[in-house]
N, C-alpha and C positions, 0 to 999 in steps of 0.2 A: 660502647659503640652504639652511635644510632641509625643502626640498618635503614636505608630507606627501601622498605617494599612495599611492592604493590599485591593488596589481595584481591585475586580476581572471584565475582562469586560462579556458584558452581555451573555450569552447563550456559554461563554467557560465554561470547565469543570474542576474542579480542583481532578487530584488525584496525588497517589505518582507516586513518581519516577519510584519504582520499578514495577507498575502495567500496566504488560506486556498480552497483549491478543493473542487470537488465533482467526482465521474465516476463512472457508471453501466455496470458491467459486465454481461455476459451470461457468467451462473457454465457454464464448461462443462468448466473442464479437471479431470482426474483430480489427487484430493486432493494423494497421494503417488504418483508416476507406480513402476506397479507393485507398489505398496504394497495396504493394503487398501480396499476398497470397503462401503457400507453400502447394502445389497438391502433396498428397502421398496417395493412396489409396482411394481415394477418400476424405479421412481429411482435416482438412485445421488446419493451428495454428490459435489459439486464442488469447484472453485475459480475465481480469474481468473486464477492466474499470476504470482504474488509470492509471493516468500518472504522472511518477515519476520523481522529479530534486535529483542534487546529491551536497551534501550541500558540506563546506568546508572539511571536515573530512572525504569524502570519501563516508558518511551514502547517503542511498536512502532514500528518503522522500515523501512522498504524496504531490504534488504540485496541482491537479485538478481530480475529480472525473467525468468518464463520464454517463451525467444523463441517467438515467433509464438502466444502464451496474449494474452487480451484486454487485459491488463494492457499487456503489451508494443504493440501494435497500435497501443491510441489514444495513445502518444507522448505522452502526457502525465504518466505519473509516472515518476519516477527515481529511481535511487541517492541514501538519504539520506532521503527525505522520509518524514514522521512522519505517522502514521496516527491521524486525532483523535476522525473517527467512521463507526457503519455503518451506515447506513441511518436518518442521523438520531441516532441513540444516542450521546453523548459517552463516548467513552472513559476511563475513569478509571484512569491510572495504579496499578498494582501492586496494582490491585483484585483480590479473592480469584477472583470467577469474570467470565472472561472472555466477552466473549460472544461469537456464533460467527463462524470466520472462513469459515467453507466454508457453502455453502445445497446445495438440489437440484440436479442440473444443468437447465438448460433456463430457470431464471427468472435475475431480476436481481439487484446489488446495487448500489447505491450506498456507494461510500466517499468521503469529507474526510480530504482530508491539511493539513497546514503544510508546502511547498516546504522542499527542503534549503538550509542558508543556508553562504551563503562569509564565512566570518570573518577 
């Protein structure tokens, strides 16, 4: 007999495809830690603590979460998973302007990813 199974590895997550989320950050950490900063009013831009690669297709992707940044906290996004919108805005693939990934600090953001998938 030749079983077909599926080995899943340990402590990934298997959903579908189509199971797409939402989470709501509180933008606070520095863009580029030690890098530069944008002085408006006394603001500064932020982030939540993802740093994103940008795969073949154009897609943003969660490449490294930075520890103890909101990102990392709420355990909910990980390695892998594709970034599809911000605050509502679909992302468009290898579209000429991106829109932004960093806000003020002090307010929110909202992103939608597609979970990273085990093939």
């Amino acid at each position: 007999g030749n079983n077909a199974s599926v080995a899943v590895q340990p402590g990934r997550r298997e959903r579908p495809k189509s199971d797409f989320f939402t989470e709501t950050f509180s933008v606070n950490m520095p863009v580029q830690p030690g890098a530069y900063y944008v002085e408006q009013d006394t603001r500064r831009l932020g982030g939540v603590g993802i740093v994103f690669a940008v795969d073949d297709n154009g897609t943003m992707v969660v490449y490294r979460l930075v520890k103890d940044g909101p990102a990392y906290r709420s355990g909910k996004v990980r390695r892998g998973d594709q970034l599809k919108r911000i605050n509502g805005t679909i992302l468009q693939p290898n579209a000429k302007k991106k829109p932004a990934l960093s806000g003020w600090e002090g307010t929110a953001v909202k992103l939608g990813f597609t979970p990273f998938q085990v093939l």
